[in-house]
Every structure is written in structure tokens, then in C-alpha cells.
C-alpha positions in Angstrom: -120.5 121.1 129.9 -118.9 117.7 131.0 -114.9 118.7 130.7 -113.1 118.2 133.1 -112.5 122.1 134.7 -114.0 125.0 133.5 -111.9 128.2 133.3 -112.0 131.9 133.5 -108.3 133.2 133.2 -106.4 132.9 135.5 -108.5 130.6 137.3 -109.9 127.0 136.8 -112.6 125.2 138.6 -113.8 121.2 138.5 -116.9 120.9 136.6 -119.4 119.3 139.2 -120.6 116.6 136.7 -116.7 115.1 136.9 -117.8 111.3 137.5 -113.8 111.2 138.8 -114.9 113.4 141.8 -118.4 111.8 142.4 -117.2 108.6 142.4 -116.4 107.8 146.1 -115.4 104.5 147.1 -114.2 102.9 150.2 -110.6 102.1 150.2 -109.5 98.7 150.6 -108.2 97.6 153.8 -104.8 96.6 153.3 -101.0 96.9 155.6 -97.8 98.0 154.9 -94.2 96.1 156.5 -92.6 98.7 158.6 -89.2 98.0 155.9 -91.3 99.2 153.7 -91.6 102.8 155.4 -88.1 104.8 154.8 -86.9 105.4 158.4 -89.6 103.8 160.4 -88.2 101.5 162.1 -85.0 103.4 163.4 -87.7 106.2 164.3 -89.7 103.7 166.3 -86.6 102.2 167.8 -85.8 105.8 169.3 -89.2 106.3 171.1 -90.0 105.3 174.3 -93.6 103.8 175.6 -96.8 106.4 176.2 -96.9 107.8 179.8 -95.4 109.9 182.3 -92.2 108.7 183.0 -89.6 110.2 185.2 -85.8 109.2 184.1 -83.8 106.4 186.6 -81.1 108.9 186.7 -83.4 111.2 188.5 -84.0 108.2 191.4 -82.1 109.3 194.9 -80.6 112.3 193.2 -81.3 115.7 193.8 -83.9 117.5 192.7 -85.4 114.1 191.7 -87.7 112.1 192.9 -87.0 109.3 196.2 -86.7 105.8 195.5 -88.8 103.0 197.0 -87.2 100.2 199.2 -88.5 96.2 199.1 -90.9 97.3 201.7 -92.0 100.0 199.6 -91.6 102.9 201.9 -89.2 105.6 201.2 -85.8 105.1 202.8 -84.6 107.2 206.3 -82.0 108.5 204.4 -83.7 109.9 201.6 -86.3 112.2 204.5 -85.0 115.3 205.4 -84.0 115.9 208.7 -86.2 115.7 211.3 -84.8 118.8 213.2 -85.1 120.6 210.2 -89.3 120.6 210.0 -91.7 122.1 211.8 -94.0 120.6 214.5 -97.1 120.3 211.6 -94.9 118.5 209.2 -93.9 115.8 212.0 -97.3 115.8 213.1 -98.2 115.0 209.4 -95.4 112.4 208.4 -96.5 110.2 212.0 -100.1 110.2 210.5 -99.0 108.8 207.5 -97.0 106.1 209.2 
């Protein structure tokens, strides 16, 4: 049989022999411009850049993270206070310079 499916009510099945389904072919290398993908653009425009990112507003706040001066060392003001740790913890923060 060459048709195209064979059937046995209610269900239909591709004949094997179907040259439309042996006929595999590479596709054709080819682009698309973004206008001409509904949306794209305005979905690409709301994304931000792959990584790990913490959010600015989070910088010197609380329960964020502690900013960096031009020296690069965290600022006094942004360490707890020193009367408030423990002997290890001094101990540890003087190592680290």
C-alpha cells in the first residue's frame, strides 16, 4: 500500500513508504529581523543581562549587601560595632586587614 495513512476506525497511522516522511533534508540556514517577531523587541527591552546581580537599591541599605569605597574596602560605617563582637570576630577582621 503507498497512501498516505492507513486506518482501522477510529485510528489512522502514516504508511512507512510516505516519501513525505523519508525525505529528510537539512534546513536552510537563514535569519529573521527582530520587527519581524510580534513582541520581541519590547520583551528583550525588559530583560536584563545573564548573571547574578544584586539590585543598587540594595547597596548600604539594610539587609543588603555593603558598598565598596575608591579604595575598595568596605566603609567604617557600614561595620558593625566593634563593641558589639566577640574577641574571635575582631581577632578575624585584624587578619583580614
Amino acid at each position: 500500500m503507498t497512501g498516505v495513512q492507513t486506518c482501522a476506525l477510529p485510528i489512522c497511522f502514516p504508511v512507512t513508504n510516505d516519501a513525505r516522511l523519508s525525505d529528510a533534508r537539512t534546513p536552510t540556514a537563514h535569519s529573521h529581523p527582530i520587527s519581524d517577531v510580534t513582541n520581541l523587541q519590547t520583551a528583550l527591552d525588559g530583560k536584563q543581562a545573564s548573571g547574578n546581580y544584586e539590585l543598587t537599591s540594595n547597596k548600604n541599605a539594610a539587609n543588603g549587601y555593603a558598598g565598596l569605597g575608591a579604595d575598595g574596602k568596605i566603609s567604617l560605617n557600614q561595620l558593625p560595632d566593634a563593641n558589639a563582637l566577640d574577641s574571635e570576630a575582631i581577632a578575624f577582621a585584624i587578619a583580614l586587614g
